[in-house]
N, C-alpha and C positions, 0 to 999 in steps of 0.2 A: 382560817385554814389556808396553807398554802398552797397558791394557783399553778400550776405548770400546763403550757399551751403549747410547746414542742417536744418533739422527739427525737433528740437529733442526733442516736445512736442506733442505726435498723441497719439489721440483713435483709439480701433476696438469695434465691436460689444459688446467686452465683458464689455466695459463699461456699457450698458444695458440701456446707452440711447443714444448712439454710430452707427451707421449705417454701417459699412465696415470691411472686412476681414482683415489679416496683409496681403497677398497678394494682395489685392486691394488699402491698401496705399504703398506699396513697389512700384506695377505700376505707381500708382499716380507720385511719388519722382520721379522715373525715367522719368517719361516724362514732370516733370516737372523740370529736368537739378540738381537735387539733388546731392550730393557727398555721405551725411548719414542720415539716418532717425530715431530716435528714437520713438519706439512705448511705451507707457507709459500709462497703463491704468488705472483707477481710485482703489487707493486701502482704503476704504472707508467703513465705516457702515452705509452710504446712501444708498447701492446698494442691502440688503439682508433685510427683513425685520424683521429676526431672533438676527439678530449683533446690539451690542452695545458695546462701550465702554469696557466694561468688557468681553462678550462675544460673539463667535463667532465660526462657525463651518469652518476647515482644507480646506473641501471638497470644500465649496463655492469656495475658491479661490484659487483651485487648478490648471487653468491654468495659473496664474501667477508662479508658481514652477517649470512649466514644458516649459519655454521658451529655454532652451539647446536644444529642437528639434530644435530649428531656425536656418537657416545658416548665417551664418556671412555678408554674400558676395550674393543677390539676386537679380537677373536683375541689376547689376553693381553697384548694391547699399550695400553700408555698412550698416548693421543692427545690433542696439544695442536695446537688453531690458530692461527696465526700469517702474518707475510705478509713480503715482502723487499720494502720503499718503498725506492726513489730517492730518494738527494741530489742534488737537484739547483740548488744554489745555495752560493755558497762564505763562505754563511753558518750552511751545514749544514741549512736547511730540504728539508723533504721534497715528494716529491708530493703532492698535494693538499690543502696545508695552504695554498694562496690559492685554494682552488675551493669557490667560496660553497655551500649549499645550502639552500633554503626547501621542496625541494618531494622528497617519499618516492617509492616507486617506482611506486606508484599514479599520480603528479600529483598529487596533495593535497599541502596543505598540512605540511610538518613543526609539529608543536606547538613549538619553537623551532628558531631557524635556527643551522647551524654549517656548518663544514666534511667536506670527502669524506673527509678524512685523520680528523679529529676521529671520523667515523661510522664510519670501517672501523675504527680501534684502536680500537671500542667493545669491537668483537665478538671482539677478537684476545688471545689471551693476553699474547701478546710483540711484537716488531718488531723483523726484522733491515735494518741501515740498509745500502745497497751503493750505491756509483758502475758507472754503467752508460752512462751519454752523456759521456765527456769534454771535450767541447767547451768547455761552460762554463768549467772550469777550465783550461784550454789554457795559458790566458795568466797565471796563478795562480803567486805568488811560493810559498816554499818555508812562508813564515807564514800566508801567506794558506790556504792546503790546510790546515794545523795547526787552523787556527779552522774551516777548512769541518769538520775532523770531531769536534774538538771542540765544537761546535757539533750536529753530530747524535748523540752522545752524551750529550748533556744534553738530548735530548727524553723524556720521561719514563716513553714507552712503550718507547722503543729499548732492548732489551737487548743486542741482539749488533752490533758493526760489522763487518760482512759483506765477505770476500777484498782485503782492503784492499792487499794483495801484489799481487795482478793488477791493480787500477785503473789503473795507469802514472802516478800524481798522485803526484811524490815529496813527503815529508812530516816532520816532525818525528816521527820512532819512538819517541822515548823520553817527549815529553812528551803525545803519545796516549795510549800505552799507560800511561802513568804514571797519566792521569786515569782513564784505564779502570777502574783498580785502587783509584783511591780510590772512586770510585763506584760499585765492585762491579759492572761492566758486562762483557761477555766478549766478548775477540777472536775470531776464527774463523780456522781452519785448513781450507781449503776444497780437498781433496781433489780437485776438479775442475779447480780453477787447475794442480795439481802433475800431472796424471796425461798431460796433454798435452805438455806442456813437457820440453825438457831440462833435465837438472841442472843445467848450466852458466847455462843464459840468466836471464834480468832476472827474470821472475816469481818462479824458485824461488830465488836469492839473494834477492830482495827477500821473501818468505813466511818464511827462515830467519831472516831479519835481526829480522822482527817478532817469530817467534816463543824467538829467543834473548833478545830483551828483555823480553817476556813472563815466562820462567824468571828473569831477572835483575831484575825489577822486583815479582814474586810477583803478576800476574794472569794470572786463569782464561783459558781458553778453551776453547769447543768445536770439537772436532775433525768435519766433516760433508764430506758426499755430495756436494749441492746435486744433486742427482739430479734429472733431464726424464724417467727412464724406469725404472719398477719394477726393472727389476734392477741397477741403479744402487745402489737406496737399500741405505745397508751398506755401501758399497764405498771403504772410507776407504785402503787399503794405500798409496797413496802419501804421503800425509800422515801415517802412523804411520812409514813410514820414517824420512821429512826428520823427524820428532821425536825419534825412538828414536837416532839419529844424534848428534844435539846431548845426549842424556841429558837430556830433557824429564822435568820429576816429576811423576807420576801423579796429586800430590793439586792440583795446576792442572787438571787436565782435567776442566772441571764436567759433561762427557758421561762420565764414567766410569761413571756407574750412574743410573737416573731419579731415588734419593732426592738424588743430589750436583747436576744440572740443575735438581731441584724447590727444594732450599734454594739455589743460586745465584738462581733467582730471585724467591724473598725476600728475600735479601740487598739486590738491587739496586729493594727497593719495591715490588714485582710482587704480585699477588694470584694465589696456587700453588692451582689447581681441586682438587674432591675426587673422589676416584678410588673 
């Protein structure tokens, strides 16, 4: 049976359509035999009505900056922060990496100017990259999609490309995940996509399709929740089926324990916090 010991795709409230504290999913992992839990909350111009594309205000999403309060080490659970951006261009850029900023959440002055995207991956361990508005890519040839994710897989914070089976953007499988694997980057197996869905339908062949090329191409991936509500987080069984199914091998799944997550993301560049 396949082991999975983190979770390293969770909402809180602050997703704002999310239901639960970080404390109430840290509980959660811990009683539900966790090793690490990754909270990752939507970073997104879904969430404000103000933001788009181009702009956007510091302040909205100023607790994602301020995750350094967190501790590391919480009810025996490792905690990394982290956030799930939108691609939103079928050049693979993300949200707010065209939304200027000069000014902190004070109104002062930034001692220099960057971007919103640039300031929240200050604060973040990792980034999962996810399609969440379709639109853009509607009209998106089968290469053109290939480039949008390869494309957000070469951003340097990106470590995981987030349900890429539910997006409905068909794609080049093999030469994604192929990159994936050279760049030590990790697909996702996102439990939430599977647990609604029938066997049969588009999502869960298209999840299986990724993730038998995964085993056929030798890259990692985490198996996760994406959990909006504490007893959620942990709750992978549909996505251990559809793997245990296929004879998915154990040593792919870089959530099989926090040491196999934390050296995943070394591997792929990352700077692994100390615990």
């Amino acid at each position: 049976m396949l082991q999975n010991r983190c979770d390293v795709h969770t909402h809180t409230l602050f997703s704002r359509h999310a239901y639960s504290t970080v404390r109430e999913d840290v509980l959660a992992a811990r009683d539900a035999g966790l090793e690490l839990l990754g909270v990752t909350d939507h970073f997104s111009d879904m969430l404000f009505p103000s933001a788009d594309l181009m702009h956007a205000d510091l302040r909205d999403y100023q607790y994602l900056i301020n995750t350094v309060v967190w501790p590391r080490v919480w009810e025996g659970v490792r905690l990394l922060h982290g956030v799930e951006a939108d691609v939103r261009s079928l050049d693979g850029r993300l949200f707010g990496q065209d939304v200027a900023l000069d000014r902190d959440i004070t109104g002062g002055p930034m001692r220099e100017a960057t971007t919103l995207y640039d300031r929240v991956a200050m604060s973040c361990d990792y980034v999962i990259a996810s399609v969440h508005y379709r639109g853009f890519a509607s009209e998106a040839t089968l290469a053109q999609a290939t480039e949008m994710y390869l494309g957000a897989l070469a951003q340097p914070k990106v470590l995981v490309l987030g349900h890429a089976g539910r997006a409905g953007i068909p794609f080049d499988v093999p030469e994604v995940v192929g990159e994936a694997a050279r760049q030590h980057k990790l697909i996702e197996v996102n439990a939430h996509s599977l647990e609604a869905r029938r066997r049969e339908g588009r999502t869960w062949r298209s999840c299986r399709k990724i993730a038998e090329t995964c085993a056929e191409l030798g890259c990692q991936i985490v198996i996760s929740s994406d959990a909006h509500i504490c007893c959620d987080v942990g709750g992978v069984a549909p996505a251990l089926e559809m793997l245990e199914e296929i004879h998915f091998p154990q040593e792919l799944v870089a959530t099989r324990s926090a040491d196999a997550f934390l050296a995943a993301m070394g591997a792929a560049g990352l700077r692994t916090p100390e615990f």
